[in-house]
C-alpha positions as CSV (number, residue, x, y, z in Angstrom):
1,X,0.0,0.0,0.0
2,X,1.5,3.2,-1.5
3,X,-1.0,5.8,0.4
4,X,-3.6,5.9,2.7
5,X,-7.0,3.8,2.4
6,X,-10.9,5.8,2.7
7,X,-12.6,2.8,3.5
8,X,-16.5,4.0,4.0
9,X,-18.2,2.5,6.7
10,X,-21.9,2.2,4.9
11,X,-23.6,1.9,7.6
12,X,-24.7,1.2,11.5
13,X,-23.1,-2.3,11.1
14,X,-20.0,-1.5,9.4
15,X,-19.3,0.8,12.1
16,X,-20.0,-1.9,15.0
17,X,-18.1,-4.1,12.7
18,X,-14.8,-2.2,12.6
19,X,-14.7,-0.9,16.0
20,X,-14.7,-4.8,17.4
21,X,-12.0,-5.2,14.8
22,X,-10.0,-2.4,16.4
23,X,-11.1,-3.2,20.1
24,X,-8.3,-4.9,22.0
25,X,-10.5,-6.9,24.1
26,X,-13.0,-8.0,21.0
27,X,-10.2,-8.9,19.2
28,X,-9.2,-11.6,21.7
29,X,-12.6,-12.3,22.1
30,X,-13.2,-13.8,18.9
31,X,-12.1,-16.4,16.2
32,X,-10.9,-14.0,13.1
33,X,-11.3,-14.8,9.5
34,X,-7.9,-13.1,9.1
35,X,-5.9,-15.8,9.8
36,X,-2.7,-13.7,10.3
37,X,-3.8,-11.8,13.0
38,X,-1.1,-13.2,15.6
39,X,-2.8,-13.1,19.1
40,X,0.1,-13.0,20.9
41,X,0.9,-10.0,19.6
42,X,-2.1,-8.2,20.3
43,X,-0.7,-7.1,23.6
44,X,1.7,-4.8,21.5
45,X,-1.4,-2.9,19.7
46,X,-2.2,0.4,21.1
47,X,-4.7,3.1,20.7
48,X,-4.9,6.8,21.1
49,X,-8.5,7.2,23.4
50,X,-8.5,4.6,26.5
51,X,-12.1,3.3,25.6
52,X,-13.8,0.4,25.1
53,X,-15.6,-1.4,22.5
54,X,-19.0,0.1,23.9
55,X,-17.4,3.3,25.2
56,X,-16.3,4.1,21.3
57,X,-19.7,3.1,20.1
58,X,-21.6,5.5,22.0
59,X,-19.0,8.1,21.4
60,X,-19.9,7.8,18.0
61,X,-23.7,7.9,18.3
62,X,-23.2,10.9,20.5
63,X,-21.5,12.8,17.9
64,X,-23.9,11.6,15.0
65,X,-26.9,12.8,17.0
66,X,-25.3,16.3,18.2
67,X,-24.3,16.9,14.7
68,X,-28.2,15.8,13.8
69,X,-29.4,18.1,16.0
70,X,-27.5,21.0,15.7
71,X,-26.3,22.1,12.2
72,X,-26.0,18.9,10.4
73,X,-28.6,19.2,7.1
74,X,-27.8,16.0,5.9
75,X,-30.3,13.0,6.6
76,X,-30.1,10.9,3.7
77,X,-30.5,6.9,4.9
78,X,-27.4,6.6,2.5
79,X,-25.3,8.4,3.9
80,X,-21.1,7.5,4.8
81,X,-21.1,9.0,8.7
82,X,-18.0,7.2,9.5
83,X,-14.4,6.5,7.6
84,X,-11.9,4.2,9.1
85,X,-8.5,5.7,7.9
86,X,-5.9,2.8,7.2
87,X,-2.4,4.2,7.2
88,X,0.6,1.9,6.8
89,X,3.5,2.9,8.4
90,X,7.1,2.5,6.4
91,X,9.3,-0.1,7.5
92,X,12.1,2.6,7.6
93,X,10.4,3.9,10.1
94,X,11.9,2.0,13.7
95,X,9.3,3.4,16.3
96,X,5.9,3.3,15.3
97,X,4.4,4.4,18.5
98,X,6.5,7.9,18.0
99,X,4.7,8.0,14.5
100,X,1.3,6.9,15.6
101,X,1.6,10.4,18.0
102,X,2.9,12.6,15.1
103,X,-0.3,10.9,12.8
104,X,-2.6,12.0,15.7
105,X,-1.3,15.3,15.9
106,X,-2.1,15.9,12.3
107,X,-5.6,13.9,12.3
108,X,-7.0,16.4,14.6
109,X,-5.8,19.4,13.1
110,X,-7.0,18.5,10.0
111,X,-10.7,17.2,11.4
112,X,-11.1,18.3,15.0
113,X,-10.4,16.5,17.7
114,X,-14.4,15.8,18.3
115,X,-15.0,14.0,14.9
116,X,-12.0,11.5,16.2
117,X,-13.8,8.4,17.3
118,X,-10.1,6.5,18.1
119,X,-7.4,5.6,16.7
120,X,-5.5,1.8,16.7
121,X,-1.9,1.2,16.3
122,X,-1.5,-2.6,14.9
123,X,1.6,-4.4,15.0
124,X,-0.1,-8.2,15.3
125,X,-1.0,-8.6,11.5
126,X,2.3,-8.4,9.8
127,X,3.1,-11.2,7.9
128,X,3.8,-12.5,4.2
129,X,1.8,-12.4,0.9
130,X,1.9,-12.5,-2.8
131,X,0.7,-9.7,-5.3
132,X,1.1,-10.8,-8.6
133,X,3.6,-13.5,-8.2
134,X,6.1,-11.2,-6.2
135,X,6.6,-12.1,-2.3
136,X,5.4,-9.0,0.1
137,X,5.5,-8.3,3.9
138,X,2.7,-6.2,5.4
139,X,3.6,-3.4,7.6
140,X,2.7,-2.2,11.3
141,X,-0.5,0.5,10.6
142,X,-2.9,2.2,12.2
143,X,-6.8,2.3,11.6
144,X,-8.2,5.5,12.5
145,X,-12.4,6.3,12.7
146,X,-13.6,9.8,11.8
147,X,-17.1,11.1,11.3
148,X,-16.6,13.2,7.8
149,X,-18.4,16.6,9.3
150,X,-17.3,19.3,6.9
151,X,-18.7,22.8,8.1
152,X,-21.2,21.3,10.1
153,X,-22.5,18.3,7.6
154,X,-21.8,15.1,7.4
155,X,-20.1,15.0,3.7
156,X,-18.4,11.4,3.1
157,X,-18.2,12.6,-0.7
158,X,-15.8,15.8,0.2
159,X,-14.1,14.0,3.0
160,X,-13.3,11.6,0.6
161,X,-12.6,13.5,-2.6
162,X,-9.4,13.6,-4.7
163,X,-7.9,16.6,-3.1
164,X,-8.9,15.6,-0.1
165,X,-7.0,12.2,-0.3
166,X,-3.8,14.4,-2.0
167,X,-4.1,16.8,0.6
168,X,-3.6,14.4,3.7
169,X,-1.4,11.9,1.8
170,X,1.2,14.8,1.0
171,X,0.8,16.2,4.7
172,X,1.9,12.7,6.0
173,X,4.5,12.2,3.5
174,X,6.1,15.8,4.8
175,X,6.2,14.2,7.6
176,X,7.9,11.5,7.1
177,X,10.8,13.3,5.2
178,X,11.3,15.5,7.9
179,X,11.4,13.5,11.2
180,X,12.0,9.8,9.5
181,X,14.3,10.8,6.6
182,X,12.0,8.6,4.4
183,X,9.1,8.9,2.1
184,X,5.6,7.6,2.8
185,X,4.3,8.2,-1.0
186,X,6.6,5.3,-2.6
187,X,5.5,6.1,-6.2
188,X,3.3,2.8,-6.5
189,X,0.4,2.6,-7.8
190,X,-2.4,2.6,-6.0
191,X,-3.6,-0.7,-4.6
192,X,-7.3,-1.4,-5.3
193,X,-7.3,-4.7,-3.8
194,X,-7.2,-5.3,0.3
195,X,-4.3,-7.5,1.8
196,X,-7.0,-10.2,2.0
197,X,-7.9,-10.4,-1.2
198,X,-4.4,-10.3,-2.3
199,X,-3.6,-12.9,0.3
200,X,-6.6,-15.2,-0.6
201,X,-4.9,-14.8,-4.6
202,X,-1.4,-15.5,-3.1
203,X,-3.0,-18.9,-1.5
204,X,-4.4,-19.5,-5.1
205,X,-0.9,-19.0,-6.8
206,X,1.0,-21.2,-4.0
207,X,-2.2,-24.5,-5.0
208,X,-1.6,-24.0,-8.4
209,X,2.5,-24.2,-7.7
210,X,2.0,-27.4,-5.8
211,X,0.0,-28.8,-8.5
212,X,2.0,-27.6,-10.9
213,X,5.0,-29.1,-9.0
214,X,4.0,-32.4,-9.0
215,X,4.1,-32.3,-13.2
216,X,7.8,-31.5,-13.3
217,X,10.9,-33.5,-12.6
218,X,13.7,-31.0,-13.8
219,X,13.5,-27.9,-15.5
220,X,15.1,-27.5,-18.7
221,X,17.0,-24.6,-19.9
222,X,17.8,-24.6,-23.6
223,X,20.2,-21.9,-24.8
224,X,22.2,-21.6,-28.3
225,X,25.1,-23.6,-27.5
226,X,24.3,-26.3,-24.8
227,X,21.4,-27.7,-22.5
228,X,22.0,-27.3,-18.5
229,X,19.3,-29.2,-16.5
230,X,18.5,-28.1,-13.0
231,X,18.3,-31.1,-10.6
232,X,14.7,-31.6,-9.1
233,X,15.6,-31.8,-5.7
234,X,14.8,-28.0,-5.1
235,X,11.0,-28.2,-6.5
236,X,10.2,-31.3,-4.7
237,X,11.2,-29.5,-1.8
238,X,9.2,-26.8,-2.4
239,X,6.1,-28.7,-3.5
240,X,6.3,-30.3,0.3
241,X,6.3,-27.1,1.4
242,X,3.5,-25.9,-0.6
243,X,1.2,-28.6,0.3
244,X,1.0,-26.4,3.6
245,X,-1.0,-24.0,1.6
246,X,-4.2,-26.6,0.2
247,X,-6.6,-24.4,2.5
248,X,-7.0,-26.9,5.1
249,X,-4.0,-26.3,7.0
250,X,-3.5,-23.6,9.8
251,X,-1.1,-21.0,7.8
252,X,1.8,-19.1,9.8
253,X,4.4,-16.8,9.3
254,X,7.2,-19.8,9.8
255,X,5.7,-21.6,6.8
256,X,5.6,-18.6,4.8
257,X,9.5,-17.9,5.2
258,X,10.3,-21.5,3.9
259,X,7.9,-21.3,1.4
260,X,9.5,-18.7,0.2
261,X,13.5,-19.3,1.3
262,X,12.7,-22.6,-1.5
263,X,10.9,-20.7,-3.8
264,X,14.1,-18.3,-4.0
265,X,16.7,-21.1,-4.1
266,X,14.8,-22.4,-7.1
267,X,15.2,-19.3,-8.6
268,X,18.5,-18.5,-8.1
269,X,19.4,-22.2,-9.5
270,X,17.6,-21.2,-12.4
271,X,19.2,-17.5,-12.6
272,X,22.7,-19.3,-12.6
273,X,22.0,-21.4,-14.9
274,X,20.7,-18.8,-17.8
275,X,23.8,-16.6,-16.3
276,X,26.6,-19.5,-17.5
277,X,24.6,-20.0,-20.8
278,X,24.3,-16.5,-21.4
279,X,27.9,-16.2,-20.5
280,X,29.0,-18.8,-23.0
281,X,27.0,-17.5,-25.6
282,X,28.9,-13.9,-25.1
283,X,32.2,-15.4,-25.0
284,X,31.1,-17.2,-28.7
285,X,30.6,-13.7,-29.9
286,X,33.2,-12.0,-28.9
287,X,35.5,-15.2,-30.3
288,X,34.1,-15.1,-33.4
289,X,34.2,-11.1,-33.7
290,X,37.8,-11.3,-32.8
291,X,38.4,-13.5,-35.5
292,X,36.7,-11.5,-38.2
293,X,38.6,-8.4,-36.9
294,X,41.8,-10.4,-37.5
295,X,41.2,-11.1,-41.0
296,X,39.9,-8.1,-42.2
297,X,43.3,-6.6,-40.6
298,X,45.6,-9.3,-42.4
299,X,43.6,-8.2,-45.6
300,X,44.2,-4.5,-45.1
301,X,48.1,-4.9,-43.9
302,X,48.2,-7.3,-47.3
303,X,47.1,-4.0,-48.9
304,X,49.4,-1.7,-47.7
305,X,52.3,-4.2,-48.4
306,X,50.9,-3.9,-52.0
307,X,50.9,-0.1,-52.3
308,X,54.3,0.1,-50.7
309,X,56.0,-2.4,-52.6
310,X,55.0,-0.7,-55.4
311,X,56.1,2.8,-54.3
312,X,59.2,1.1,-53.6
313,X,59.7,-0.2,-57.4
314,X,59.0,3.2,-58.6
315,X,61.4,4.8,-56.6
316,X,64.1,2.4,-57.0
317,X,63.3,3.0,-61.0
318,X,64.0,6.7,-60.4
319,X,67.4,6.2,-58.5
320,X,68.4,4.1,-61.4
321,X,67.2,7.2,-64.1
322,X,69.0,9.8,-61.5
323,X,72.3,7.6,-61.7
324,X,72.3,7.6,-65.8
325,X,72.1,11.7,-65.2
326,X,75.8,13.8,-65.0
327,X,76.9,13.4,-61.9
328,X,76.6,16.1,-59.0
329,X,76.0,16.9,-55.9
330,X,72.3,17.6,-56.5
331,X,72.0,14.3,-58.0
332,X,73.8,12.4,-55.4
333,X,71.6,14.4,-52.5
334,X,68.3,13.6,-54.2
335,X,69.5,10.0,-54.8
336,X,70.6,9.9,-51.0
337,X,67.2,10.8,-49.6
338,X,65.2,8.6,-52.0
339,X,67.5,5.7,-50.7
340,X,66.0,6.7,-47.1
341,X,62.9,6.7,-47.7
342,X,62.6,3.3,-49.5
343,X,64.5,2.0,-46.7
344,X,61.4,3.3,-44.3
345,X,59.2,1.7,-46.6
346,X,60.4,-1.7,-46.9
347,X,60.4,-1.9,-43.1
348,X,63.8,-3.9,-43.2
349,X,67.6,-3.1,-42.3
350,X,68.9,-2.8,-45.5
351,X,71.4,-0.4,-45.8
352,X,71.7,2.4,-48.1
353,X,74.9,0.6,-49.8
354,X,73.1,-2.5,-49.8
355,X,70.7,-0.4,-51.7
356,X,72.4,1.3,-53.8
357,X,74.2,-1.4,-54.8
358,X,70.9,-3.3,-55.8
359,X,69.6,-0.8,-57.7
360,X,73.2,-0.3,-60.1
């Protein structure tokens, strides 16, 4: 979750529903559909008002009727009077209870402190999931219930609105770069499904691993050059471990980590592998480029050999033209420095008497 959640509670019994949720001693209470609600970390939850389940009820009724009876114009039977805020807390962030305060601080400036119903701080729900194939771990977060009473009216559709939501998502995000040195908008997109949902798809994903687990032996990786096969030790691990997950076992956190320690061996094995093909393939390459970069040089040094032997003929012709001339000192200079330069051209240690003497 990238920002925070306006879940609308629709009515009486959404209300009732989320404050027994929130309450410490209903939620120890009762047996939860969420199965990763750890228990005996429920001690560690806190909240900001020291009330009970029926002493947060009635503080909400109060505040619905005064508002009814006093400036409130809106009466419709459809109508959102309460919001239960849900804002995750980044994992950057080491004391949540510091946080929870700063959040609090911030929620009754921006609502007033009477449209507060409470506020929890959970830290007994995190555990693991999958979204879209990719391993997640919840974070601590805090629920928080406000009656949307803008100007005197109950208005869930402008306590809810898109500036609204921007408004109170960059207010907490300025907070969290100034006094945690991290951001609370993490550039995600936002998350239209609930953890459970995404956790009931991740239990769908690890069933149709197992099953497809059982198929397969050893996975094969075919690449340009050779075939490496990955040993099927590591998926029949992990289809033990995914038999956890056929919806009729108790789930925990401890199965979830080996689920997914073998999940990422697997995948590691099978990143290796591609790596060493991949690597082999490259060295091919750069073999064969390094052999066609070879021959087109031997052809282009063949070339100049060409040219310059042939420069060299014609020179050596003129020498012998200079030496049928009259002889001077002129003659014998220009002779002289013709001799040097063929001798830089051929590339060899003849002399210029040796040369000389060859071109007579």
């Amino acid at each position: 979750m990238a920002s925070v959640d306006f879940h609308k509670c629709k009515n009486a019994s959404d209300v009732a529903a989320m404050m027994r949720h929130n309450d410490a001693i209903e939620r120890m209470k009762h047996k939860h559909a969420n199965k990763d609600i750890d228990i005996t970390r429920s001690n560690l939850n806190t909240q900001w008002l020291p009330l009970d389940y029926k002493q947060t009820l009635e503080r909400y009724e109060s505040r619905i009727n005064n508002l009814d009876s006093t400036t409130n114009t809106n009466k419709r039977k459809d109508r959102v009077t309460c919001f239960s805020l849900c804002i995750p807390i980044p994992a950057e962030i080491g004391d949540s209870e510091k946080f929870s305060n700063d959040i609090k601080k911030l929620i009754e400036a921006e609502y007033g402190t009477d449209n507060i119903i409470n506020g929890y701080l959970h830290r007994d729900e995190v555990h693991d999931y999958i979204d879209h194939g990719v391993w997640k771990t919840s974070l601590e977060h805090l629920h928080i219930l406000v009656v949307p009473e803008i100007d005197g009216k109950i208005c869930g559709k402008k306590f809810s609105g898109k500036s609204a939501m921007i408004t109170l998502n960059n207010k907490i995000n300025d907070i969290c770069l100034r006094k945690y040195g991290c951001s609370f908008l993490t550039g995600e997109p936002p998350q239209k499904k609930t953890v459970e949902q995404l956790k009931k798809e991740g239990e769908k994903e690890l069933r149709q691993l197992k099953d497809n687990l059982n198929k397969v032996s050893d996975r094969v990786i075919t690449g340009n050059a050779k075939t490496v096969t990955l040993p099927s030790e590591a998926y029949n691990n992990l289809s033990v471990k995914a038999a956890l997950y056929d919806g009729r076992n108790e789930k925990t956190l401890t199965e979830t980590r080996a689920v997914r320690k073998a999940a990422e061996a697997v995948e590691r094995k099978y990143n290796n592998a591609v790596s060493l093909e991949y690597n082999a393939f490259e060295r091919e390459i750069r073999e064969k480029a390094l052999i066609a970069e070879n021959e087109m040089l031997r052809k282009e040094n063949s070339r100049l050999r060409a040219i310059i032997d042939t420069a060299v003929s014609l020179l050596e012709s003129v020498v012998r033209l200079l030496k049928r001339l009259r002889p001077s000192e002129t003659v014998n200079k220009l002779i002289k420095a013709i001799n040097k330069v063929v001798v830089i051209l051929k590339g060899d240690k003849t002399t210029e008497k040796e040369f000389e003497s060859k071109s007579r």
